[in-house]
N, C-alpha and C positions, 0 to 999 in steps of 0.2 A: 770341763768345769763350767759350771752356769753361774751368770751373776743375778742377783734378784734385782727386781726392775726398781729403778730408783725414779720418783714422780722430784721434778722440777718446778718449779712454779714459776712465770711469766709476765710481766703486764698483756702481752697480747691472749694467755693461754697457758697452757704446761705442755713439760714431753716426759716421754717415760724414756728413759734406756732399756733396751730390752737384752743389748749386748754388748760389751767393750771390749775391745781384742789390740793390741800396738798397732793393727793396721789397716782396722775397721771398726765400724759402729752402726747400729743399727738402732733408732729410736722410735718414737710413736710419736706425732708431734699433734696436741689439741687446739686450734685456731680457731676463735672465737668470731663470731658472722662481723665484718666491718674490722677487724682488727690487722695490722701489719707488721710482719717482723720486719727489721733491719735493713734497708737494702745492704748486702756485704760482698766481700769475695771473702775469699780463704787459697790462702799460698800455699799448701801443706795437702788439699786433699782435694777431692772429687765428689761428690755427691749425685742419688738419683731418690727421685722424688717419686712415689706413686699412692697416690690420692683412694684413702680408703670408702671415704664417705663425705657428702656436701660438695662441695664448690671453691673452686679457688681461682685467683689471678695467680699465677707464676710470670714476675718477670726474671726475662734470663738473656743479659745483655741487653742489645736495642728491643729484643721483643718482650710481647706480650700475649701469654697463653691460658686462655680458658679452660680450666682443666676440671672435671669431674671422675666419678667415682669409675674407678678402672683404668685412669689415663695416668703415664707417664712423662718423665722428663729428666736426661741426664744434664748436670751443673756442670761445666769442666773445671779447672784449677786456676786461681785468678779472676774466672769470671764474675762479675755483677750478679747480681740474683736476688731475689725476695719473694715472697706469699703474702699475698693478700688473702680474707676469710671473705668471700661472697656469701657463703653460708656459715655456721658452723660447720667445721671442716677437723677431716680426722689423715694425716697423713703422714706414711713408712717413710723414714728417710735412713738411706743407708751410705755410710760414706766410707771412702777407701785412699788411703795413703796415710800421712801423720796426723791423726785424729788427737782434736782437744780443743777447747773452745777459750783458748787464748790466740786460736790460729783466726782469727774472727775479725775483720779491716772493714769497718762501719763506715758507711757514705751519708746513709741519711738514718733517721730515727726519730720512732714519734714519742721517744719514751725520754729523751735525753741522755740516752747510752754513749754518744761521742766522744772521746775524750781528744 
């Protein structure tokens, strides 16, 4: 069964869902050049990141990874994590375990998303 891609809207950007399943997901994430998601974890799943087009800061834990088009990065469960947009930036992110974005533990945020 196919779901049809639903477009998200963002302050940093938009993502598409390209697929939702009980124990994966798969989205298109759009990152606008200078823009940052969330730093977060997530208790519930896993994610990997791979950078279709542009530039990105990936931090993941204590680091920090320059990542461009072709380069990858798996998130573990719990961990710290965020994107930054060096360029406009186009990147897969696919996640596995209990997928849903209430599973989402916000540290910092330049949007005001903390609650």
């Amino acid at each position: 069964m196919k779901n049809k891609n639903k477009t998200i809207l963002k302050p940093w950007g938009r993502y598409e869902i390209l697929e939702k399943k009980p124990c994966h997901w798969i989205k298109k994430l759009f990152v606008r050049k200078g823009e940052e998601l969330s730093l977060q974890s997530h208790k519930n799943r896993r994610e990997i990141w791979v950078v279709l087009s542009g530039e990105i800061k990936a931090i993941r834990g204590n680091s920090c990874l320059k990542m461009k088009e072709g380069d990858l990065v798996e998130i573990g469960r719990k961990e710290k994590h965020r994107i930054i947009g060096i360029k406009t930036s186009q990147i897969l992110e696919i996640a596995f375990g209990k997928v849903g974005e209430k599973d989402i533990i916000r540290f910092k945020d330049d949007y005001g998303r903390i609650k």
